[in-house]
mmCIF file as Biopython writes it, N, C-alpha, C and O atoms, coordinates in Angstrom:
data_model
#
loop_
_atom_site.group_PDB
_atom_site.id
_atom_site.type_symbol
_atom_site.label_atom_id
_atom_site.label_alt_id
_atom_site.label_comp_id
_atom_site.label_asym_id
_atom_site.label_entity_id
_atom_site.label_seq_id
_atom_site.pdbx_PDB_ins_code
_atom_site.Cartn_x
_atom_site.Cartn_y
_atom_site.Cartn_z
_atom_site.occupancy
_atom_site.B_iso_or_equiv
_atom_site.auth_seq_id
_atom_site.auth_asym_id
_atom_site.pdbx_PDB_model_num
ATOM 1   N N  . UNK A ? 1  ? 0.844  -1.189 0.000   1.0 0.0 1  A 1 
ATOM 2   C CA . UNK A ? 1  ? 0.000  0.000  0.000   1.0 0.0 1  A 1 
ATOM 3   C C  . UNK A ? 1  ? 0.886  1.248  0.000   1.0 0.0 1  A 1 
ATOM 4   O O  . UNK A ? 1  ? 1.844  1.421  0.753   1.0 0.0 1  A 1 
ATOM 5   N N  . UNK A ? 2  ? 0.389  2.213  -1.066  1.0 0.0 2  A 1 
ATOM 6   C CA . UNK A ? 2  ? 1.448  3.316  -1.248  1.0 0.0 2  A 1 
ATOM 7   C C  . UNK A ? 2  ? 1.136  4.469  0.344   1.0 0.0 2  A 1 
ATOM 8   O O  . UNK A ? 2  ? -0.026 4.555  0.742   1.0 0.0 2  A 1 
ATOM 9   N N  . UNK A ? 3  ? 2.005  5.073  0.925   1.0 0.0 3  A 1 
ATOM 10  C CA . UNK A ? 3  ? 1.774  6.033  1.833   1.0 0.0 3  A 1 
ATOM 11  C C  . UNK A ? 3  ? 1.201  7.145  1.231   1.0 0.0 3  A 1 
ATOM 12  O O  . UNK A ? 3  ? 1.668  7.429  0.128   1.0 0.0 3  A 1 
ATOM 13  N N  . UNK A ? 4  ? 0.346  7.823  1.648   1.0 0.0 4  A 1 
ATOM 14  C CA . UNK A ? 4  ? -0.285 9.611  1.764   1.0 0.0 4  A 1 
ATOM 15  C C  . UNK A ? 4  ? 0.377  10.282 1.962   1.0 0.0 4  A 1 
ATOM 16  O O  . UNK A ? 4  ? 0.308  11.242 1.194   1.0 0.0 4  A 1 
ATOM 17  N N  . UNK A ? 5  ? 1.760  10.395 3.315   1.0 0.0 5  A 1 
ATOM 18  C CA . UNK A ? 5  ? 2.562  11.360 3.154   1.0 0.0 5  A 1 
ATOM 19  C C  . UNK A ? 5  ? 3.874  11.108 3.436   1.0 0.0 5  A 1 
ATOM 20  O O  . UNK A ? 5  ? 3.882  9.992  3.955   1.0 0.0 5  A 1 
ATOM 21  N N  . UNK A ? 6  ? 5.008  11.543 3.376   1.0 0.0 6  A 1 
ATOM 22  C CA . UNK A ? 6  ? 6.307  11.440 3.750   1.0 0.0 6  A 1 
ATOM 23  C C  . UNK A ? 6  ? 7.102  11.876 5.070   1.0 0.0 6  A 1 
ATOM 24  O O  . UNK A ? 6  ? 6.443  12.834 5.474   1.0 0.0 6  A 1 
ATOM 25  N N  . UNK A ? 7  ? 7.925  11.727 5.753   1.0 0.0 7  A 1 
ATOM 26  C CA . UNK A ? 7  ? 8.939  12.355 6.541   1.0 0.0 7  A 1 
ATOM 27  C C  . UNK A ? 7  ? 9.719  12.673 5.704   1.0 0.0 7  A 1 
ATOM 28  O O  . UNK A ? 7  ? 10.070 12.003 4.733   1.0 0.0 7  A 1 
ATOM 29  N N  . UNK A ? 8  ? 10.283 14.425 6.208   1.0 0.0 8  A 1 
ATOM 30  C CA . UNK A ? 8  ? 11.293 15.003 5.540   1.0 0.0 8  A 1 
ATOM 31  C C  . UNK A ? 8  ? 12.571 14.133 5.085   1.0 0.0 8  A 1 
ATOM 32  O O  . UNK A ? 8  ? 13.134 14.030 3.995   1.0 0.0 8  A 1 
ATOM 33  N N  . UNK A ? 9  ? 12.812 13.540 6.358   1.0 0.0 9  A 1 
ATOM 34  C CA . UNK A ? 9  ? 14.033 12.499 5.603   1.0 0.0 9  A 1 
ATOM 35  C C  . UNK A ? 9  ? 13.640 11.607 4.116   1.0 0.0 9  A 1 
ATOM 36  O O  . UNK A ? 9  ? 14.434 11.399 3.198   1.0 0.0 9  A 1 
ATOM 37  N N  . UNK A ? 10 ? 12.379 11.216 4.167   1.0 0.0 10 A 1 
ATOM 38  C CA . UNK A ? 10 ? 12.038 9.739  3.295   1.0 0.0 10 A 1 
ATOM 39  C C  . UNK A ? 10 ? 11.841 10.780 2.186   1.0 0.0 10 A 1 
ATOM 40  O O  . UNK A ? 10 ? 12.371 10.421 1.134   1.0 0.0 10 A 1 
ATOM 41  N N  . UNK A ? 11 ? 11.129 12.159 2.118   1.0 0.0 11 A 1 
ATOM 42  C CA . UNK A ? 11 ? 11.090 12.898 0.793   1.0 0.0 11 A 1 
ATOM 43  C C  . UNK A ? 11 ? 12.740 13.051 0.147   1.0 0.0 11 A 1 
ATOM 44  O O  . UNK A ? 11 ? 13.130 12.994 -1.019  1.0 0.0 11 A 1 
ATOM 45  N N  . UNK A ? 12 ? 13.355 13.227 1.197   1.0 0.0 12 A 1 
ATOM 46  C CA . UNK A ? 12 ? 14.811 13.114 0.539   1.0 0.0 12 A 1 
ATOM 47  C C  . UNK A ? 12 ? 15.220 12.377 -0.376  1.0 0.0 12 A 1 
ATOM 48  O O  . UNK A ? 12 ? 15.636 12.395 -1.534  1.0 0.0 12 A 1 
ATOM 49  N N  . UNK A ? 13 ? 15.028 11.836 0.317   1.0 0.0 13 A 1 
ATOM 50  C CA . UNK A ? 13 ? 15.738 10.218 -0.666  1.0 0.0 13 A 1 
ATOM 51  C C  . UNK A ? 13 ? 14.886 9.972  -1.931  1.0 0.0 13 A 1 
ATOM 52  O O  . UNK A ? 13 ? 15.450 9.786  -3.009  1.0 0.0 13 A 1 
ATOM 53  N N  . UNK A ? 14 ? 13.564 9.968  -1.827  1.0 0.0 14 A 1 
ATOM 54  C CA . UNK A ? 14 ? 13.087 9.885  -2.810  1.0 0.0 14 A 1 
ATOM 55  C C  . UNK A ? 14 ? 12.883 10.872 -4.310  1.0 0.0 14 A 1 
ATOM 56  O O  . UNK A ? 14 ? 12.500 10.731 -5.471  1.0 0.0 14 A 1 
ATOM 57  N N  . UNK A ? 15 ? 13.379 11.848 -3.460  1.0 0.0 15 A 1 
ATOM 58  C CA . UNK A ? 15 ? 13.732 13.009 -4.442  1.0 0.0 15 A 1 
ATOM 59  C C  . UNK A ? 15 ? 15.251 13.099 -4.536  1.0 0.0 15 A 1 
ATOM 60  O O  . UNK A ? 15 ? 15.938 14.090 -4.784  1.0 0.0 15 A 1 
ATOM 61  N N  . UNK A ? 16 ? 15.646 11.769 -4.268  1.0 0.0 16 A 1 
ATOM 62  C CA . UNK A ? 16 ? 17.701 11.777 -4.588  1.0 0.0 16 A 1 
ATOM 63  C C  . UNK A ? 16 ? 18.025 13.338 -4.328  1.0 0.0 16 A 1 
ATOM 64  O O  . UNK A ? 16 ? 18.367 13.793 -5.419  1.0 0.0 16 A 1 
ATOM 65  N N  . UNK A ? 17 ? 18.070 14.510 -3.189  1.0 0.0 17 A 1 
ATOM 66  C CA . UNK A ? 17 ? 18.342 14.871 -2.240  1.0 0.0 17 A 1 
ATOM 67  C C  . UNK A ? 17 ? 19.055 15.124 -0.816  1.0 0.0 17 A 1 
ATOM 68  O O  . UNK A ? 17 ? 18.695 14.188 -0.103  1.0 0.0 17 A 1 
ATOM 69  N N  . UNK A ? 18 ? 19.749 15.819 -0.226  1.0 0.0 18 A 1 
ATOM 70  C CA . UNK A ? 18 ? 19.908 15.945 0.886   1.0 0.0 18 A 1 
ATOM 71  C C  . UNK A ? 18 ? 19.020 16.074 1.804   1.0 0.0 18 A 1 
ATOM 72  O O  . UNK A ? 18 ? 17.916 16.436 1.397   1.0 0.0 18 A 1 
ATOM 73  N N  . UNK A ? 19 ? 19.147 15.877 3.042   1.0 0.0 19 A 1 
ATOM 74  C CA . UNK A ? 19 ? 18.190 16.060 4.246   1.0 0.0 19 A 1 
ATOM 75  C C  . UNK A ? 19 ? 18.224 17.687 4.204   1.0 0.0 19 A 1 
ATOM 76  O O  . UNK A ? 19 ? 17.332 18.465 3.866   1.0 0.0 19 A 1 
ATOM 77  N N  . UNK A ? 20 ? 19.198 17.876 4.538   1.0 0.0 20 A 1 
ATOM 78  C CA . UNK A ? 20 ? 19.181 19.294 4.819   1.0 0.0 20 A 1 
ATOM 79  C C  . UNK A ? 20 ? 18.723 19.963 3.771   1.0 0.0 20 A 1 
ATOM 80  O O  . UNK A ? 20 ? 17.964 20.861 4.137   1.0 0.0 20 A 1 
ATOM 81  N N  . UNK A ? 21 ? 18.909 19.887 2.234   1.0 0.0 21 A 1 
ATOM 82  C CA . UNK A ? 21 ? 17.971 21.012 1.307   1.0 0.0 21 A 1 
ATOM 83  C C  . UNK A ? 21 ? 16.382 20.590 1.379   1.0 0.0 21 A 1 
ATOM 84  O O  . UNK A ? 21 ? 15.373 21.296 1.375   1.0 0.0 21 A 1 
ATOM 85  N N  . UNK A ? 22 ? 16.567 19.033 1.453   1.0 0.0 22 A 1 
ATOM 86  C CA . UNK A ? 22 ? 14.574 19.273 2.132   1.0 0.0 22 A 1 
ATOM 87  C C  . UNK A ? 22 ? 14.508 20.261 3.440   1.0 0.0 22 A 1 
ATOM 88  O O  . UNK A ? 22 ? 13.879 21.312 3.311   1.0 0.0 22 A 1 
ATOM 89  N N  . UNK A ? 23 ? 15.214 19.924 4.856   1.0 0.0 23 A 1 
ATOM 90  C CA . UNK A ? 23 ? 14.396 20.830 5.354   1.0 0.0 23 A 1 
ATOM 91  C C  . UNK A ? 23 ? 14.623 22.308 4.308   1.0 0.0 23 A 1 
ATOM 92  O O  . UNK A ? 23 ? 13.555 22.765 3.901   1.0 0.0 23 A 1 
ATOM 93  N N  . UNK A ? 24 ? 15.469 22.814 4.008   1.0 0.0 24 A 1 
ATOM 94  C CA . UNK A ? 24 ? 15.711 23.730 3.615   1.0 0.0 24 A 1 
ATOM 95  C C  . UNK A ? 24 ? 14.996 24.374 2.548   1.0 0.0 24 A 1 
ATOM 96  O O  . UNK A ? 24 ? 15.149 25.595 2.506   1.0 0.0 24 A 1 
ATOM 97  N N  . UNK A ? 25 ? 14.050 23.721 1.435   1.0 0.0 25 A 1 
ATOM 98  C CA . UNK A ? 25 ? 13.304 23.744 0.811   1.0 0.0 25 A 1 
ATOM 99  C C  . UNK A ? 25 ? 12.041 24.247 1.536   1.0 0.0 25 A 1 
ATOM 100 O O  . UNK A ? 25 ? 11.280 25.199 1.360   1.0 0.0 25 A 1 
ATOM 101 N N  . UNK A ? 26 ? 12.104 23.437 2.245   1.0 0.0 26 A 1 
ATOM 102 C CA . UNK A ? 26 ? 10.120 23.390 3.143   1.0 0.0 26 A 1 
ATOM 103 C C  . UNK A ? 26 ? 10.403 24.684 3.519   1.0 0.0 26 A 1 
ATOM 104 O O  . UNK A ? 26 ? 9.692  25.524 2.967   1.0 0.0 26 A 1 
ATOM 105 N N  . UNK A ? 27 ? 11.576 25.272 4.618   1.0 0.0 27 A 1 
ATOM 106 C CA . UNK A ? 27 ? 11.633 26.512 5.621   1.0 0.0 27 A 1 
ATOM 107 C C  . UNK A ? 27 ? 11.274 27.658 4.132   1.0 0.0 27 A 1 
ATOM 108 O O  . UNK A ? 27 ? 10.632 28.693 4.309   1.0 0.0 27 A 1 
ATOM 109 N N  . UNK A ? 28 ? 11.602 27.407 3.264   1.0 0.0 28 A 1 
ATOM 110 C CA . UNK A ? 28 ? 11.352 28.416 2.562   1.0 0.0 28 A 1 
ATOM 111 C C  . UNK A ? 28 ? 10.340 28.305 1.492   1.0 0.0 28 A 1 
ATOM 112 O O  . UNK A ? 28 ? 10.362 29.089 0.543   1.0 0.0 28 A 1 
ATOM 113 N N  . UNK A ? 29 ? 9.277  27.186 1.613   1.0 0.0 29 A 1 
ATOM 114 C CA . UNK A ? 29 ? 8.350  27.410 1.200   1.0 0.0 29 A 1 
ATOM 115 C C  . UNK A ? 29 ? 8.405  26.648 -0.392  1.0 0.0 29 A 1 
ATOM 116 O O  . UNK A ? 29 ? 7.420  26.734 -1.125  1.0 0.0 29 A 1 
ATOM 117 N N  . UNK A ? 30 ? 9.463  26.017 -0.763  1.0 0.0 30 A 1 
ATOM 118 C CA . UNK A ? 30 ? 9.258  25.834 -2.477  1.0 0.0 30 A 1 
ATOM 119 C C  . UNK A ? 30 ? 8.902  24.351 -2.265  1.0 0.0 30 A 1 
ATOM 120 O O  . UNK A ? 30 ? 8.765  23.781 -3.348  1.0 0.0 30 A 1 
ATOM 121 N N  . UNK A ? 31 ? 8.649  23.292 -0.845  1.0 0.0 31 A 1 
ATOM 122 C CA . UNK A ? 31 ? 8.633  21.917 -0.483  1.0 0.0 31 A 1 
ATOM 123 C C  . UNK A ? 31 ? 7.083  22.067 0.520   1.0 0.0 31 A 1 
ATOM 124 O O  . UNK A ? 31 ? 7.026  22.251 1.736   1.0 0.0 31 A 1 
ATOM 125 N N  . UNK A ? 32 ? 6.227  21.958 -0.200  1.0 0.0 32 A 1 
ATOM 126 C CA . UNK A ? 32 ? 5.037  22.426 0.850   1.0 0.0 32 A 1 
ATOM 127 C C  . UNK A ? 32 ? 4.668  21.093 1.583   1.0 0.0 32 A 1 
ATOM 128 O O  . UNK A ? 32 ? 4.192  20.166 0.927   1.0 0.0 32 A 1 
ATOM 129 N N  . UNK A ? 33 ? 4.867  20.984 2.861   1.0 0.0 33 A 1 
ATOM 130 C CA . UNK A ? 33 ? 4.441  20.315 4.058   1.0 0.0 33 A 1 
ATOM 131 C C  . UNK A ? 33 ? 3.179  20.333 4.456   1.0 0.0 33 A 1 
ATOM 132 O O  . UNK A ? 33 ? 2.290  20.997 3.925   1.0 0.0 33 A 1 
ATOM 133 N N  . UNK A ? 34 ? 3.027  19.416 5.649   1.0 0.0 34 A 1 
ATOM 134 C CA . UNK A ? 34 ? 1.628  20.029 6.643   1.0 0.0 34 A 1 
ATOM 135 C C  . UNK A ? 34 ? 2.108  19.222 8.050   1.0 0.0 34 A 1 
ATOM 136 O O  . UNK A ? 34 ? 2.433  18.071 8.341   1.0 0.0 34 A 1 
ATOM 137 N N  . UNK A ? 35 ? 1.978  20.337 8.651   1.0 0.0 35 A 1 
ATOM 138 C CA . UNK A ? 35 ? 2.495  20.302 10.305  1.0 0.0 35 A 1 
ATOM 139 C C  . UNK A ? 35 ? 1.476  18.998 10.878  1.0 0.0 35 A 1 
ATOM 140 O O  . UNK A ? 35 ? 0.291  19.211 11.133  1.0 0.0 35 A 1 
ATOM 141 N N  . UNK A ? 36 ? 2.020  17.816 11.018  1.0 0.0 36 A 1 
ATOM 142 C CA . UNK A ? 36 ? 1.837  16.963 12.485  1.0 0.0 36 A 1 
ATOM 143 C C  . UNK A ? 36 ? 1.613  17.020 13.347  1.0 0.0 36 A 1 
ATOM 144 O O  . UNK A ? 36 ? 2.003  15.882 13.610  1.0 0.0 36 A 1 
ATOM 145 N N  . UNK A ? 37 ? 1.127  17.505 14.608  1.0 0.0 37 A 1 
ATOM 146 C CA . UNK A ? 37 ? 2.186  17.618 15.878  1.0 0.0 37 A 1 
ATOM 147 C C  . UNK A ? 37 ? 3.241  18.959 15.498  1.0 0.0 37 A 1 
ATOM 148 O O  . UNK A ? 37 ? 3.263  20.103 15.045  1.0 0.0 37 A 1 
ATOM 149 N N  . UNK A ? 38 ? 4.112  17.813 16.081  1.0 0.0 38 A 1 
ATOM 150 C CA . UNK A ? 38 ? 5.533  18.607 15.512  1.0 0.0 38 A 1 
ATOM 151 C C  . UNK A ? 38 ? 6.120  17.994 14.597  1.0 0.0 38 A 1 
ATOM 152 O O  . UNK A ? 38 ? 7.272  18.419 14.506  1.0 0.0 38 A 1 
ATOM 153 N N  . UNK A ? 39 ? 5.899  17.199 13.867  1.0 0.0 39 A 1 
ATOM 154 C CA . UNK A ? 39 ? 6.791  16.629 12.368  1.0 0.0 39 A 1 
ATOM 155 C C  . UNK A ? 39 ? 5.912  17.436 11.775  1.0 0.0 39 A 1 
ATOM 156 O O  . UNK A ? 39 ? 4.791  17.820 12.109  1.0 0.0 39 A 1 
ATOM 157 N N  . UNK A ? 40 ? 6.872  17.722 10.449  1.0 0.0 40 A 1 
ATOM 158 C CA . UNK A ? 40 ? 6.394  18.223 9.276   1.0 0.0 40 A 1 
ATOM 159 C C  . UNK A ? 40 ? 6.362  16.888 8.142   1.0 0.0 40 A 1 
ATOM 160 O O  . UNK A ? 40 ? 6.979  15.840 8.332   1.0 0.0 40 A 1 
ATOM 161 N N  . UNK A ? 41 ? 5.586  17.149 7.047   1.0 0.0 41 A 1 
ATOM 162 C CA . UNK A ? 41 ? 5.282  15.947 6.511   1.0 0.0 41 A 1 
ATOM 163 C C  . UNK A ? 41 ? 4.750  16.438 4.990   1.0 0.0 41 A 1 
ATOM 164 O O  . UNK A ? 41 ? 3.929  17.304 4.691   1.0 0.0 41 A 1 
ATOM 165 N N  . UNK A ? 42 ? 5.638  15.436 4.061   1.0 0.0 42 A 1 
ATOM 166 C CA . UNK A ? 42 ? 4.635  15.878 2.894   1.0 0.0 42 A 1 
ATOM 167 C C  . UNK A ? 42 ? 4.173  15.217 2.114   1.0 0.0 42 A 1 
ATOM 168 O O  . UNK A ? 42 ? 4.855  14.251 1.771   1.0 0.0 42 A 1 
ATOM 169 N N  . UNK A ? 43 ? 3.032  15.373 1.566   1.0 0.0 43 A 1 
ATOM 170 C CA . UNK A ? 43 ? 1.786  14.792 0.491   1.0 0.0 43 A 1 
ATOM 171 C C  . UNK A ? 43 ? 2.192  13.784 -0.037  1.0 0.0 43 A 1 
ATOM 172 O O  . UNK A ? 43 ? 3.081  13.412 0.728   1.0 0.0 43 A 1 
ATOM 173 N N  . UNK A ? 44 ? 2.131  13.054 -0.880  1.0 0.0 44 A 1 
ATOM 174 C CA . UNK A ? 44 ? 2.383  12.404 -1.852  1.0 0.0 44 A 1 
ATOM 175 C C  . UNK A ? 44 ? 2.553  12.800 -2.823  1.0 0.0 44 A 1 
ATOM 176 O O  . UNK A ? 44 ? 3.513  12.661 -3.581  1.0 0.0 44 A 1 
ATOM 177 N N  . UNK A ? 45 ? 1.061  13.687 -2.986  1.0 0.0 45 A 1 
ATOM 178 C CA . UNK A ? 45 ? 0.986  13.891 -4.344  1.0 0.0 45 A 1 
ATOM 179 C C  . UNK A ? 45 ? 1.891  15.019 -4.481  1.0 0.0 45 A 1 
ATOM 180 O O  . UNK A ? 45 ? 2.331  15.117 -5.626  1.0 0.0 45 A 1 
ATOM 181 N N  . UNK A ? 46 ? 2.411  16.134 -3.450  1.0 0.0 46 A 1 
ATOM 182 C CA . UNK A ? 46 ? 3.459  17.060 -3.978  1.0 0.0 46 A 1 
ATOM 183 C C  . UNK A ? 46 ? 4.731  16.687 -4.318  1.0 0.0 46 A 1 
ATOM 184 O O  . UNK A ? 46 ? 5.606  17.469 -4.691  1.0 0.0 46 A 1 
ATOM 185 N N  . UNK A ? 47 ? 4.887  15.068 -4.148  1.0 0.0 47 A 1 
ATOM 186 C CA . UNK A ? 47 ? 6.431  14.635 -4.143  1.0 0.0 47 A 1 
ATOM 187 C C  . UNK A ? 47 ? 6.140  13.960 -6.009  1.0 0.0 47 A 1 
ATOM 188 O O  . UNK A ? 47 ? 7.038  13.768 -6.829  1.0 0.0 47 A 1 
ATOM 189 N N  . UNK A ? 48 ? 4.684  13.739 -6.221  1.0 0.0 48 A 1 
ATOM 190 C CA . UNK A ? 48 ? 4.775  13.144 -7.623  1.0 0.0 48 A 1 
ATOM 191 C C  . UNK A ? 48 ? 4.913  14.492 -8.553  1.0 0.0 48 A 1 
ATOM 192 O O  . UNK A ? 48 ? 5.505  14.632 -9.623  1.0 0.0 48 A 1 
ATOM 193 N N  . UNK A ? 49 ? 4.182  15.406 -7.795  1.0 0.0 49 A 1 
ATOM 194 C CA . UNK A ? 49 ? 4.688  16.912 -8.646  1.0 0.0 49 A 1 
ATOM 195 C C  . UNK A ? 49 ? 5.936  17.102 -8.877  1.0 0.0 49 A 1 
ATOM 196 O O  . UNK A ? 49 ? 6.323  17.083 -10.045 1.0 0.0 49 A 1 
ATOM 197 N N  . UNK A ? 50 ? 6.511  17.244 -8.204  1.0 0.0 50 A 1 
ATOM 198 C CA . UNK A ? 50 ? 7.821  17.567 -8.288  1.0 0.0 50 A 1 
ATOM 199 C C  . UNK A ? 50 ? 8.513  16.529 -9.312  1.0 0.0 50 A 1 
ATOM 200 O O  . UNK A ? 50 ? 9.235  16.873 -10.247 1.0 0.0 50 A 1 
ATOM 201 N N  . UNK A ? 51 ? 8.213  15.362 -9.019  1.0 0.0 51 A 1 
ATOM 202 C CA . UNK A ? 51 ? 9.354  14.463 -9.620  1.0 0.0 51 A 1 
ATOM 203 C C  . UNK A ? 51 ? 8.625  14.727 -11.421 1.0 0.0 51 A 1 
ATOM 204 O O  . UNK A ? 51 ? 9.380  14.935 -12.371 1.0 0.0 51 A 1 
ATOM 205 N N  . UNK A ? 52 ? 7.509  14.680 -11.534 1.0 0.0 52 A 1 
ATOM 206 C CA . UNK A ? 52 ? 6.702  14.716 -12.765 1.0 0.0 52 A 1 
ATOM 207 C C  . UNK A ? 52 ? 7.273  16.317 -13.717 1.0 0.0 52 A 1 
ATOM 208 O O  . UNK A ? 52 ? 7.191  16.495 -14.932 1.0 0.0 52 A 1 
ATOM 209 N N  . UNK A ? 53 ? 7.749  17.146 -12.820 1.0 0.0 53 A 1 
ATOM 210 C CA . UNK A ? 53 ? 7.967  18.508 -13.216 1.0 0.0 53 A 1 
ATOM 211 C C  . UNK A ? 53 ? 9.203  18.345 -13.501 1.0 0.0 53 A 1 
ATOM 212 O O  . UNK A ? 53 ? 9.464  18.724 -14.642 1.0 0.0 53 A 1 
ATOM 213 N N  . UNK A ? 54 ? 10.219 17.865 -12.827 1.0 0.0 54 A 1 
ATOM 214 C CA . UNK A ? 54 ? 11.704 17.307 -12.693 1.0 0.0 54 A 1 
ATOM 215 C C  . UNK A ? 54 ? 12.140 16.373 -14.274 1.0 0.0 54 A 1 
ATOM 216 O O  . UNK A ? 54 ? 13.282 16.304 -14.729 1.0 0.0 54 A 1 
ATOM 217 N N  . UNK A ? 55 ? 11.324 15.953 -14.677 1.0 0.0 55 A 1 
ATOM 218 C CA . UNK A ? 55 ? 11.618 15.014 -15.761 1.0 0.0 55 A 1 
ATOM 219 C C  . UNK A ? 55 ? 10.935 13.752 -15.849 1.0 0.0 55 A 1 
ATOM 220 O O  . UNK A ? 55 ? 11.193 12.973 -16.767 1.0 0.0 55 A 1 
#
Protein backbone atom coordinates (compact mmCIF):
# COMPACT_ATOMS: atom_id res chain seq x y z
CA UNK A 1 0.00 0.00 0.00
CA UNK A 2 1.45 3.32 -1.25
CA UNK A 3 1.77 6.03 1.83
CA UNK A 4 -0.29 9.61 1.76
CA UNK A 5 2.56 11.36 3.15
CA UNK A 6 6.31 11.44 3.75
CA UNK A 7 8.94 12.36 6.54
CA UNK A 8 11.29 15.00 5.54
CA UNK A 9 14.03 12.50 5.60
CA UNK A 10 12.04 9.74 3.29
CA UNK A 11 11.09 12.90 0.79
CA UNK A 12 14.81 13.11 0.54
CA UNK A 13 15.74 10.22 -0.67
CA UNK A 14 13.09 9.88 -2.81
CA UNK A 15 13.73 13.01 -4.44
CA UNK A 16 17.70 11.78 -4.59
CA UNK A 17 18.34 14.87 -2.24
CA UNK A 18 19.91 15.95 0.89
CA UNK A 19 18.19 16.06 4.25
CA UNK A 20 19.18 19.29 4.82
CA UNK A 21 17.97 21.01 1.31
CA UNK A 22 14.57 19.27 2.13
CA UNK A 23 14.40 20.83 5.35
CA UNK A 24 15.71 23.73 3.62
CA UNK A 25 13.30 23.74 0.81
CA UNK A 26 10.12 23.39 3.14
CA UNK A 27 11.63 26.51 5.62
CA UNK A 28 11.35 28.42 2.56
CA UNK A 29 8.35 27.41 1.20
CA UNK A 30 9.26 25.83 -2.48
CA UNK A 31 8.63 21.92 -0.48
CA UNK A 32 5.04 22.43 0.85
CA UNK A 33 4.44 20.32 4.06
CA UNK A 34 1.63 20.03 6.64
CA UNK A 35 2.50 20.30 10.31
CA UNK A 36 1.84 16.96 12.49
CA UNK A 37 2.19 17.62 15.88
CA UNK A 38 5.53 18.61 15.51
CA UNK A 39 6.79 16.63 12.37
CA UNK A 40 6.39 18.22 9.28
CA UNK A 41 5.28 15.95 6.51
CA UNK A 42 4.64 15.88 2.89
CA UNK A 43 1.79 14.79 0.49
CA UNK A 44 2.38 12.40 -1.85
CA UNK A 45 0.99 13.89 -4.34
CA UNK A 46 3.46 17.06 -3.98
CA UNK A 47 6.43 14.64 -4.14
CA UNK A 48 4.77 13.14 -7.62
CA UNK A 49 4.69 16.91 -8.65
CA UNK A 50 7.82 17.57 -8.29
CA UNK A 51 9.35 14.46 -9.62
CA UNK A 52 6.70 14.72 -12.77
CA UNK A 53 7.97 18.51 -13.22
CA UNK A 54 11.70 17.31 -12.69
CA UNK A 55 11.62 15.01 -15.76
Amino acid sequence: MKKEAYSIPETAKILGIGRSLAYQLAREGKLKTVKLGKRLIVPAKVIEQMLSACG
